[in-house]
N, C-alpha and C positions, 0 to 999 in steps of 0.2 A: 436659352441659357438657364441653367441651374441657380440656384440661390448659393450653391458656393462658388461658381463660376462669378455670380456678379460680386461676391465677397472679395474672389481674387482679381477680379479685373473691374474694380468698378466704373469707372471712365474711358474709356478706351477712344480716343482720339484718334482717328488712322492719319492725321496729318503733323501728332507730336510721336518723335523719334522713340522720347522715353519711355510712353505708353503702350508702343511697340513693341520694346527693345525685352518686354518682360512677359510676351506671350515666346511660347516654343519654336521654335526655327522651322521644323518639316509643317508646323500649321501656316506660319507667315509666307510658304514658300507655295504651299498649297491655294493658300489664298491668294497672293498677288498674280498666281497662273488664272485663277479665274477671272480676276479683276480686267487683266491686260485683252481678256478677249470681247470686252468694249470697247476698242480701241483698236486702230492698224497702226504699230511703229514701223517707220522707216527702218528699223535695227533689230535684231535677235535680242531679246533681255534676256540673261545669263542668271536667274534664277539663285541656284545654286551660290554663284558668287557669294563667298564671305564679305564682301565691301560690300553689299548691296544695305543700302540705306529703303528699307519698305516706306518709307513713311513717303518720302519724296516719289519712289513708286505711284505711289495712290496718291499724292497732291497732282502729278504730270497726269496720270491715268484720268484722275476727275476734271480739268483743267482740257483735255483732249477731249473728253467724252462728251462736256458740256460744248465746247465749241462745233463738234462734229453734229451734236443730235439739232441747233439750233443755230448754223454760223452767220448769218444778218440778227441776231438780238443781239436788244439793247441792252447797255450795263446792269438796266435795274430785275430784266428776265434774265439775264447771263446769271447773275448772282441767285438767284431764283435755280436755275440749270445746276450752277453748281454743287449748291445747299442739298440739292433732289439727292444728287450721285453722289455724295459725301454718305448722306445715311444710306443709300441704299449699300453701299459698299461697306460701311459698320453695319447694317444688320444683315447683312452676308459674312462676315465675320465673326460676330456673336452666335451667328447658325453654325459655324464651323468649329465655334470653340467648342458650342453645347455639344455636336457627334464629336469634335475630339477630345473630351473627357468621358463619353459612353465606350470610346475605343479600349481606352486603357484599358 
């Protein structure tokens, strides 16, 4: 990320809606496509979808990915699993904001 990128998104939570809600659409749509291929849903996610809440996205995505890579730990490694795949999905994010402000 750029120093005006963290100017404009200083915090970026991927699990608060709001934080979200103020990056560009074709990036969040970009992103949660690569997120999801951690992960096998029983269901097609509709991307695109204007209802789509990302944030919930990637709380089900990390919440899936930690149980899949690790499913006999215990609470205190599950939270560990999930903390792992939280940042690594915000700094796949923050990679995607910095190429998408080199796009423009």
């Amino acid at each position: 990320m750029t120093i005006f990128d963290v100017i404009r998104y200083p915090n970026i939570d991927i699990f608060d809606r709001e934080s979200l809600h103020q990056l560009p659409r074709p990036l969040l749509e970009a992103w949660a496509a690569e997120i999801i291929k951690y992960v096998e849903y029983p269901f097609t996610l509709d991307l695109k979808n204007p209802k789509n809440d990302f944030s919930t996205i990637a709380y089900n995505t990390v919440i899936t990915a930690s149980r899949g890579s690790q499913p006999y730990a215990n609470n205190t490694s599950q939270g560990i699993l999930i903390k792992i795949f939280q940042k690594q999905f915000t700094f796949l994010l923050k990679k995607m904001i910095a190429e998408y402000g080199n796009e423009l």
